[in-house]
C-alpha positions in Angstrom: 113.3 75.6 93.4 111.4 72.9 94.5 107.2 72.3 94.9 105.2 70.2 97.1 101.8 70.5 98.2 100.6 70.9 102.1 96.9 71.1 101.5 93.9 73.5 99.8 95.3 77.0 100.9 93.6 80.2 100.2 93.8 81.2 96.9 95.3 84.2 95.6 93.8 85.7 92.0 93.6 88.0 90.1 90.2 89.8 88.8 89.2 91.9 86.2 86.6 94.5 85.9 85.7 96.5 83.0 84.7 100.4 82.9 83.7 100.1 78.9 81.8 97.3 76.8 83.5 98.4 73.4 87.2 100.2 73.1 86.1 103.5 72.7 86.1 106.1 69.8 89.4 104.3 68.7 87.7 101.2 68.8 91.4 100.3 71.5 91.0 98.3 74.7 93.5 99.4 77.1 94.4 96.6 79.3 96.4 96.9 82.6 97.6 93.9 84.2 101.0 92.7 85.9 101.3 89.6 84.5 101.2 88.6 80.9 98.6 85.9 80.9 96.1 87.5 79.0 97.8 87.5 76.2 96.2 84.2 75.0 92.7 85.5 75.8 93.3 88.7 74.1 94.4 87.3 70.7 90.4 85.5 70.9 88.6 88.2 72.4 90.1 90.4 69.3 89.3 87.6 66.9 85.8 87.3 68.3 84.6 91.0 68.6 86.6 92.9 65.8 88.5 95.1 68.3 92.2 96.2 69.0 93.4 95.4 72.6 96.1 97.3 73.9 97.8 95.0 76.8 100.4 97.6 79.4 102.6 94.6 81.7 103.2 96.8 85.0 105.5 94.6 87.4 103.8 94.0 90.6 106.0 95.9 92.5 105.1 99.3 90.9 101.5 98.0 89.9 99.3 100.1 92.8 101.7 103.0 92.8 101.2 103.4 89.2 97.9 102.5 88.5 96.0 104.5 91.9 96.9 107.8 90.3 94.9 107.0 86.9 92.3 105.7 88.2 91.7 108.5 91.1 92.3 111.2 88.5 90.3 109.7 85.2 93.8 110.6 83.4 95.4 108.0 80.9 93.7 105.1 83.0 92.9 101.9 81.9 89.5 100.4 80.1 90.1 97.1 81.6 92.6 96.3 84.5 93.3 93.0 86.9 93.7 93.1 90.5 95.2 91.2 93.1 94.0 89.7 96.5 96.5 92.0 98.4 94.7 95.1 97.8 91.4 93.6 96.0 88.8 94.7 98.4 90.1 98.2 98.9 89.4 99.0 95.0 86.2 97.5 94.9 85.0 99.4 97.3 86.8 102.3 95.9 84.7 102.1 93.4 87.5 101.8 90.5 85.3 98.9 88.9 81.8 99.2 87.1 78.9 97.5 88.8 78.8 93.9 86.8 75.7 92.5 88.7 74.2 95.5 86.4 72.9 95.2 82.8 74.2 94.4 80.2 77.1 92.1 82.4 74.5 90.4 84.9 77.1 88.3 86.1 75.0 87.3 89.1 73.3 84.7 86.6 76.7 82.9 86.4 77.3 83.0 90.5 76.3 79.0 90.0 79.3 78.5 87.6 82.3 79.4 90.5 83.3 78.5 93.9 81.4 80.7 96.3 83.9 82.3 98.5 86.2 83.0 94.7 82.9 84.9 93.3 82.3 86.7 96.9 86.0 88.1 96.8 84.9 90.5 94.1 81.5 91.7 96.0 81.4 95.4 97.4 80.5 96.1 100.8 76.9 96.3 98.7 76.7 92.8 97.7 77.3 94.3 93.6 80.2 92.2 92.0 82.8 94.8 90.5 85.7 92.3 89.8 85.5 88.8 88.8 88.3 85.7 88.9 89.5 83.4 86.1 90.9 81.0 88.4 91.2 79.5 91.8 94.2 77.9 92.6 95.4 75.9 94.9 98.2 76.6 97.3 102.1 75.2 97.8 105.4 75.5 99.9 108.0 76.3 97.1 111.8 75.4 98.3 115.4 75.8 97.3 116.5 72.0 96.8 120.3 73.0 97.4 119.2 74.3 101.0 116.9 71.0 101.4 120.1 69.2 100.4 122.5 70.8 102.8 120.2 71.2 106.0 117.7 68.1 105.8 119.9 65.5 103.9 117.3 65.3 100.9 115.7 67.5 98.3 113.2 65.0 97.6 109.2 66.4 97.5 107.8 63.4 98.9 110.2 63.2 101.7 110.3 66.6 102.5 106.5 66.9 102.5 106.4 64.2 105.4 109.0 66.3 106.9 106.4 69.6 106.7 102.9 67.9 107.0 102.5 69.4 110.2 103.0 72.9 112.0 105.0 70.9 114.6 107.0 69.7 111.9 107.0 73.1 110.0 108.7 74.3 113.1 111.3 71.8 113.5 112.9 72.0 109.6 112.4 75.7 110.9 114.7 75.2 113.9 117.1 73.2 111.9 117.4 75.9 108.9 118.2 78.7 111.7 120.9 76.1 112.8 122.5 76.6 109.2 121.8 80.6 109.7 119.2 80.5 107.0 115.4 81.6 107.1 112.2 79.4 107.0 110.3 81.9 105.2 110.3 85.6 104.1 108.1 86.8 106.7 105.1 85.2 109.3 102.5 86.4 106.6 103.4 83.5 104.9 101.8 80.8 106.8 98.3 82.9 107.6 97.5 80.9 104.0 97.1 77.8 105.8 95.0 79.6 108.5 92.5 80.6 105.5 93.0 77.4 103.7 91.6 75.6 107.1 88.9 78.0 107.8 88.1 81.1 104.8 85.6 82.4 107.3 86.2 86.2 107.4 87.7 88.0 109.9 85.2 90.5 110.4 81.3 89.6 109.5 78.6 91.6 108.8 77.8 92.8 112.0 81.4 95.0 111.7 81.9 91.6 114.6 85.7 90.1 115.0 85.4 86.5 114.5 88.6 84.6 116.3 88.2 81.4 114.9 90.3 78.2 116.8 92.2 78.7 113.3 92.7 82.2 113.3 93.9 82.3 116.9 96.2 79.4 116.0 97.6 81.2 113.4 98.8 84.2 115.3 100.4 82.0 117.5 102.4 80.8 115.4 103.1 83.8 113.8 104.2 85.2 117.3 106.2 82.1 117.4 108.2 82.8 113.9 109.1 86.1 114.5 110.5 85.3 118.7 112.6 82.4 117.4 114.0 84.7 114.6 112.5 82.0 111.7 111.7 84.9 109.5 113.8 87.3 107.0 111.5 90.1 108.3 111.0 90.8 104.2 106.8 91.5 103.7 105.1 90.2 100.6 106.0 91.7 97.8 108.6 93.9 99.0 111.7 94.2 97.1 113.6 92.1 100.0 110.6 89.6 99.1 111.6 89.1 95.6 115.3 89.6 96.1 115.5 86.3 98.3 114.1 84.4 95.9 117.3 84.2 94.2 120.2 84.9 96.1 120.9 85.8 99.9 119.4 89.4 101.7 120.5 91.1 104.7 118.5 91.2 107.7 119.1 92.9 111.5 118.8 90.7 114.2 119.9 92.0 117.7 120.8 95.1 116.7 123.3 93.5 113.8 122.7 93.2 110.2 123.5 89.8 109.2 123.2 87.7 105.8 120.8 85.0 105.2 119.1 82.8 102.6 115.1 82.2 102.8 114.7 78.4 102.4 110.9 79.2 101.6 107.7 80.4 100.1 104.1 80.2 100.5 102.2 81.0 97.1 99.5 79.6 94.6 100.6 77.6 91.4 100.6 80.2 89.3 103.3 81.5 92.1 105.6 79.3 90.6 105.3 80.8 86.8 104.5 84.2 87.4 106.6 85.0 90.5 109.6 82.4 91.4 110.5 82.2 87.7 110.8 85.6 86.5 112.7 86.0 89.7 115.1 83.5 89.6 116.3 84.5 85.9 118.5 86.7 87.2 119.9 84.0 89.8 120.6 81.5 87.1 122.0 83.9 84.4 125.0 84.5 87.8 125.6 81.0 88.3 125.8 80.0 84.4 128.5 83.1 84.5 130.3 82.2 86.9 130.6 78.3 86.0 132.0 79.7 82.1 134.7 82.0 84.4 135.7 78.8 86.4 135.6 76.6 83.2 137.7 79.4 81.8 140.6 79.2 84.5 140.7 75.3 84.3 141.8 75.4 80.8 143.9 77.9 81.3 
């Protein structure tokens, strides 16, 4: 796969709350989290404070289903567990995470110390901070080169990021990736990143008011536009079509037919690239490295 940049889009993080200081009467903090990242942080955090963390890696894809249950019921749930920006506000005002603008956290005192809108995401509909980020990232387009290769005649970041540094031009490597019966991207909720990148005004204000920004309006527009000209694989983020055409081709209906296809493209964060395209793509590469050793096989035959 293949990175370039088109600008600050909104970020997408992940945010930990805490329902304990200390690890309880086994002195063990049990950590939740979907991605092993912490593992780093853990190690001095058990260094610094003389207690056992217990990390539990959930894959994304089973993360809510697995950990609403526990936290609704109180049974086997976590001390400590990260969220993601996909379904961030709904547990905060769920209530899942302790009030950190409380003592002893007082986290509002550090409000200085992060981007405004990153320490806002974690804000009930109370103005107390439940959840707070680690990062804020910014945004990419992550391509398959080989597709690049074939439709556009390079594979080249630079090049290609001239060829995309527009939505006019978006459209047309769109147009011309349809041509070759592959997809632009998995589905039109891709590109509402660039919507927020331009403009992270929220779509509803305090008043309970819709606010239709020139950006926002633009957006669905052009998300109208994906889906009519059939640009899309019609796979939502992180469904298992999602992740499955990351790595090799998925079937889609169009017209009433179900037809194969390839998605040339992805809209994600850097850590996107690490935590998301990689893991998924293992399973791609251990294929290809089999089936090269089965043709190298039959030439020496």
């Amino acid at each position: 796969m293949g990175a370039l940049s088109v600008g600050v889009l909104g970020a997408c993080s992940n945010d930990e709350g805490s329902s304990e200081a200390t690890g309880g009467k086994d002195d063990v903090l049990k950590v939740w989290s979907f991605r092993d990242e912490l593992k780093e942080p853990i190690k001095t955090y058990e260094e610094k404070n003389g207690v056992k963390v217990e990390l539990t890696i959930v894959p994304i894809a089973n993360y809510p289903t697995k950990l609403k249950p526990a936290l609704e019921s109180g049974v086997g749930a976590p001390d400590v567990f990260t969220g993601e920006i996909a379904f961030l506000k709904q547990w905060v005002d769920a209530g899942y995470w302790e009030n950190l603008s409380d003592e002893p956290y007082n986290v509002d005192d550090i409000s200085d110390d992060y981007i405004p809108y990153v320490f806002d995401l974690g804000k009930d509909k109370d103005g107390n901070v439940r959840a707070l980020s680690w990062q804020t990232t910014p945004g990419g387009v992550y391509y398959k080169r080989s597709l690049a290769k074939e439709v556009l005649g390079t594979d080249d970041p630079a090049e290609i990021g001239n060829m995309m540094s527009s939505m006019d031009g978006v459209f047309e490597v769109a147009e011309k990736m349809k041509q070759k019966g592959y997809k632009m991207f998995p589905d039109e909720g891709a590109i509402r990143w660039f919507s927020q990148g331009a403009n992270p005004e929220a779509w509803v204000n305090d008043k309970n008011e819709l606010v239709l920004t020139e950006d926002k309006i633009n957006y669905m527009d052009y998300a109208k536009e994906l889906r009519e000209k059939q640009y899309t694989a019609l796979a939502p983020e992180w469904s298992p079509s999602w992740f499955e055409g990351m790595s090799k081709p998925i079937k889609v209906k169009e017209d009433g037919k179900e037809v194969e296809t390839q998605v040339f493209s992805y809209v994600l964060p850097t850590w996107g690239l690490h935590s998301v395209l990689k893991d998924s793509a293992k399973w791609y590469a251990g294929v290809i490295a089999d089936q090269k050793a089965k043709h190298a096989d039959s030439v020496e035959a």
